[in-house]
N, C-alpha and C positions, 0 to 999 in steps of 0.2 A: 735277521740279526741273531748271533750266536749268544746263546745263553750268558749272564756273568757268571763270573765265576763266585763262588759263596764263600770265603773268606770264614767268616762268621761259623760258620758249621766247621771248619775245621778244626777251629782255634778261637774259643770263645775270650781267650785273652789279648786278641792280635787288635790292637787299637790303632798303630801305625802302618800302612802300607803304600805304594805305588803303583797304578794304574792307568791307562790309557783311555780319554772320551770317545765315545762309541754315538754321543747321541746329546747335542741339546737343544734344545725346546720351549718356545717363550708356553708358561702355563699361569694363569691367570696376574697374580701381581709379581708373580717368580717367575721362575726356569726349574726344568725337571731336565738330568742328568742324569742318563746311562752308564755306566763303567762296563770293560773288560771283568776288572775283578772287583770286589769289594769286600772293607771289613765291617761295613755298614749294616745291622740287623732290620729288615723293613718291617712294620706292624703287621702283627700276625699270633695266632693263637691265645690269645688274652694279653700281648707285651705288645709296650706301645715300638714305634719305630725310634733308631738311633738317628742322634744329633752329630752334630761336630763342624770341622772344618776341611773344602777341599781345595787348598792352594790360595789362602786366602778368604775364600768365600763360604758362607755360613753356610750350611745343612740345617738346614729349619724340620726336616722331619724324612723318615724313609717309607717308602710304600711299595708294594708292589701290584702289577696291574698287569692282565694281561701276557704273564712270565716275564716281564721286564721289572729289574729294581730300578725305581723311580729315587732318584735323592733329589728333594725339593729345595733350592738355591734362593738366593735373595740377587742372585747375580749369574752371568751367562761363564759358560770357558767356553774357549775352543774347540771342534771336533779334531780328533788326533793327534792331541796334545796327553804329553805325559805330566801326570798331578800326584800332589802329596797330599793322603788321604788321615785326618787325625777325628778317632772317633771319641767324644767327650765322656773320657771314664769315669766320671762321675756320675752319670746319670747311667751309661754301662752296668757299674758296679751296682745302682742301685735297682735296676728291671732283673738284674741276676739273680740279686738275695732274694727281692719279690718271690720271681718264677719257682725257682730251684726250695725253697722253703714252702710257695704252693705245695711242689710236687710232696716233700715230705708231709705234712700235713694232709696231704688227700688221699695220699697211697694208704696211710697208717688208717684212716678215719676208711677204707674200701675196704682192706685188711682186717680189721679190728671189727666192724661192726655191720659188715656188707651194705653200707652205703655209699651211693654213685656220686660220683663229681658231675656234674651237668651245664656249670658255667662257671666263668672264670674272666676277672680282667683287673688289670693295673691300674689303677687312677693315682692321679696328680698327687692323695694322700692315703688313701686306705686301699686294698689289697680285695675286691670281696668273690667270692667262693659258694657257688648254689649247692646243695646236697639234695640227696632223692627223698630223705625223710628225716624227718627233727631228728636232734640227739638230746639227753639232757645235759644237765650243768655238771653232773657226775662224769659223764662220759666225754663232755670237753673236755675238760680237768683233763681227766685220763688220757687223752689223744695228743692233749698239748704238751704235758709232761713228757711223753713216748717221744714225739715230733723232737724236744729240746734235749732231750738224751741223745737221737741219733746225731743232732749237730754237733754236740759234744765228745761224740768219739771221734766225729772227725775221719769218716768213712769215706773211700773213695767214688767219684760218681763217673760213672763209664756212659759216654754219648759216642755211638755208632750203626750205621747199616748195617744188619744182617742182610744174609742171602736168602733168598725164597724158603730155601728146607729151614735155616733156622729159624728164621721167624712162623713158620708156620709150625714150631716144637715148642714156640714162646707164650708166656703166657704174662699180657701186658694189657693195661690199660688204653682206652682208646674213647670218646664219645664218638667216635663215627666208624663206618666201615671205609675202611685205606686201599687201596692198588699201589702198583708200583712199588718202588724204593720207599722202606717205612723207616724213618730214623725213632731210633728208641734211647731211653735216657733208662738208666736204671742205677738204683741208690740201695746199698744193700740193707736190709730189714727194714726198708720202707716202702720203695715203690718201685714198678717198671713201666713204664709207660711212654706213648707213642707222642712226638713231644716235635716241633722246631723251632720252640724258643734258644737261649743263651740259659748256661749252667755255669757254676760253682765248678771247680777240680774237685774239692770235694767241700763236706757240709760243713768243716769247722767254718769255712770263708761265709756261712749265711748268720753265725753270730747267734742269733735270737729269734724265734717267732712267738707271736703274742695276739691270742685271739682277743680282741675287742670288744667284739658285741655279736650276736644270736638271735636272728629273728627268725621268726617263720615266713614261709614266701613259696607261693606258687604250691601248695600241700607239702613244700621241704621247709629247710630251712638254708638261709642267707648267712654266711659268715665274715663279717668285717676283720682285718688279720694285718700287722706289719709283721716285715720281718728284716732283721740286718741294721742298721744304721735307722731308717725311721723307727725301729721297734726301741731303740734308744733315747731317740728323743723325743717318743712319746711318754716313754718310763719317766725321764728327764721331764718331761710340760706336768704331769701327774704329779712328780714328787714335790715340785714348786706350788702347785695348789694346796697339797694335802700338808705341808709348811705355811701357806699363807693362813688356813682353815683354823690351822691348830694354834697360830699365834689370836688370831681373832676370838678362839673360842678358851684361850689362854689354857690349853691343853695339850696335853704329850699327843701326839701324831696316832697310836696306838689306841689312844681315848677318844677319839673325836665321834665316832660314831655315838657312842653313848652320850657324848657332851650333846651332837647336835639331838638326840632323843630327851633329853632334860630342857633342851630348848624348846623345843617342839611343843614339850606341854605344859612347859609354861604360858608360850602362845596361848594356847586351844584355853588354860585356865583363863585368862586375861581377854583373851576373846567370847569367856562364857559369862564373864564378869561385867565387860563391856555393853554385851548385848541385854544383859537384865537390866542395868542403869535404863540404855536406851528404850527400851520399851514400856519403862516404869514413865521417864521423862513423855516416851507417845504416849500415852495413857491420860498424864496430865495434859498435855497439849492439846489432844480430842474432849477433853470435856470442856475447854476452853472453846472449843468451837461449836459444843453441843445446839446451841440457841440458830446457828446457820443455817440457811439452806443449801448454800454452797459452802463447802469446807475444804482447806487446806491445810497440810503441817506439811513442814520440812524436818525431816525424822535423820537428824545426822546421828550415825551409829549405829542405826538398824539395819541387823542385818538381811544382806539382796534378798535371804530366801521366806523372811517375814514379812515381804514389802505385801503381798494379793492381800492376808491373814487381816495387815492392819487397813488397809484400806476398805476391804469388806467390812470392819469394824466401825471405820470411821463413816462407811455410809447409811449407817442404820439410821433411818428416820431424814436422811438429805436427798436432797435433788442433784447433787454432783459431791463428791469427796475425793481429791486429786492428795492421794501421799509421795513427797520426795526424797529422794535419796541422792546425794551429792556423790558423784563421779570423781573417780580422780584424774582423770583425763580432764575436767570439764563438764558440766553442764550436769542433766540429772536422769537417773534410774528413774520411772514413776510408775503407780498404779491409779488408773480413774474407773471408780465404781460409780455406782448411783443408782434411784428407783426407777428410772429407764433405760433406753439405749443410749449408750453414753459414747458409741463409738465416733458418730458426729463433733463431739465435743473433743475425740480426741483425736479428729483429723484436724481443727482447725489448730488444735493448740500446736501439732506438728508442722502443719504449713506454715503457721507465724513464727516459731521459734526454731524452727531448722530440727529436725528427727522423724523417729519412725517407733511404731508400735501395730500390735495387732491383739485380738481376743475376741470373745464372748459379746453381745447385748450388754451384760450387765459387767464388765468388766474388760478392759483394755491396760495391756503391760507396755512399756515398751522405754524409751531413751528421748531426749530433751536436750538438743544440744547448746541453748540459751535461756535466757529468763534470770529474773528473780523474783523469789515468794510474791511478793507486792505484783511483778506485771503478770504474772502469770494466774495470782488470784482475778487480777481485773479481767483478763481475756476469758475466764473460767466463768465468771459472772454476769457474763458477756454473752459467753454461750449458753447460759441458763435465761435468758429472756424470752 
């Protein structure tokens, strides 16, 4: 079967065309359709594959396999039938800003700071981008602004085959070593690079890129990135928070950082305030029990990371001192100390009341997903006979 023809690499704008079926084929709950030609982009090089309609019948995704462009159907055609091919510019338009906004963004960041691009793909919502070695926040900054400048002048982007001499005088980006026909993309003071994705005519059409977020990954770093029309309406989702924040925090947009830092310590004050009541409150509650042998308190307000502290306190001189702390899911935080191995006592109180805990001889921590003070003193006193 002779090649199709690639539409797509000639004319990254060419959304309508007509074509002859060469080939179709029941493939699991679809049909996979061959064309003559097509303007259909199959997944490849981190872009996913193009959608649309051929005659009717949906294009649910484009793949290639084999040297055949597979277009994956919800419905059969004809072989040798001539069809009208409409590929969904919308979803076109937006694997192109993606791609071609990549390429600026990675050329510059190669360019600029000799690091390699090393992976690359489009998802449903973020863009993300492996590099060879971290950058900082300084040198984003730096590469994003560079990136948003070249879209800005609105430079032209040339997609073509050179011929063996030229290419072999070129000096382009590539993560693989290539044969044959190399198609190269090149963006002027940004990038050149060996590419068969879909491009932009040139960069004004990619609008906006907007790096997201910066993680390290695999000893590089991972860069999450929209560009074009998602980098809008991300700006757009962002700007409606940082308006709902500032109304909530009844502050100018420009203040809220600082509002929510005045919040913050009020918290931690209120929570240090909190926590002294409460452990004044345990303090009386343990002398209350002082006379027991088994002892209980339900210490609401104390805080998870005093819970060993007071229980170790409450079991000076008992044979079991179980302290609670109220969940807010339900049920309770606890600690059970005692003058022996109290772990016995704190498997049965898990088996009865649904949880789990673990520790020491002399101390077991752990979660309580039922009870209250009165059953859980009894099954405690229980276990102490």
């Amino acid at each position: 079967m002779n090649k199709t023809r690639r539409l797509f690499d000639e004319d990254a704008r060419l959304l309508d065309f007509e074509a002859e079926v060469l080939l179709c084929r029941e493939a699991g709950e679809g049909w996979e359709i061959v064309l003559d030609q097509t303007a259909f982009f199959p997944e490849g090089g981190g872009q996913g594959g193009d959608r649309g309609i051929l005659d009717g019948v949906r294009v649910l995704d484009t793949q290639e396999r084999d040297g055949l462009i597979l277009h994956q159907t919800d419905a059969p055609l004809p072989e040798g039938v001539q069809v009208h091919g409409q590929v969904d510019a919308e979803r076109r338009m937006d694997q192109t800003q993606q791609h071609s906004g990549e390429h600026i963004l990675s050329g510059l960041i190669c360019t600029t700071f000799g690091c390699r691009n090393v992976g690359f793909h489009i998802g449903a919502e973020d863009v993300t981008v492996d590099f060879s070695r971290p950058l900082s926040d300084e040198e984003l900054q730096q590469v994003e602004d560079a990136a948003n400048a070249c879209v800005w002048r609105n430079v032209p982007v040339r997609v073509w085959v050179p011929d063996p001499e030229e290419l072999r005088q070129l000096a382009y980006r590539s993560k693989k070593e290539l044969t044959g026909d190399v198609r190269i993309v090149s963006i002027p003071g940004a990038d050149t690079c060996a590419c068969c994705g879909t491009h932009v005519r040139s960069t004004g059409e990619v609008g906006l890129i907007k790096i997201l977020s910066a993680i390290h990954y695999k000893g590089g770093m991972r860069l999450t990135i929209r560009c074009g029309a998602r980098a809008l309406r991300w700006v757009r989702q962002m700007h409606g928070e940082v308006r709902a924040v500032s109304h909530a925090l009844s502050a100018k947009p420009h203040e809220i950082a600082s509002a929510v830092s005045r919040l913050l310590q009020e918290r931690d004050q209120l929570a240090y305030q909190l926590g002294a009541q409460a452990q004044k409150l345990f303090a009386v509650q343990a002398e209350a029990e002082a006379d027991h042998p088994v002892r209980l308190v339900a210490a609401g307000g104390l805080p998870a990371p005093q819970l060993r502290k007071a229980a170790a306190q409450l079991a000076e001189g008992a044979r079991l001192a179980l302290v609670l702390i109220p969940r807010a899911e339900g049920g309770w935080s606890f600690a059970l100390s005692g003058s022996g191995d109290v772990r016995p006592a704190a498997r049965q109180l898990c088996e009865r009341f649904g949880g789990k805990g673990g520790g020491a001889p002399d101390m077991v921590q752990g979660m309580l997903l039922g009870g209250t003070p009165e059953t859980l003193r009894a099954a405690l006193e229980a276990c102490a006979l």
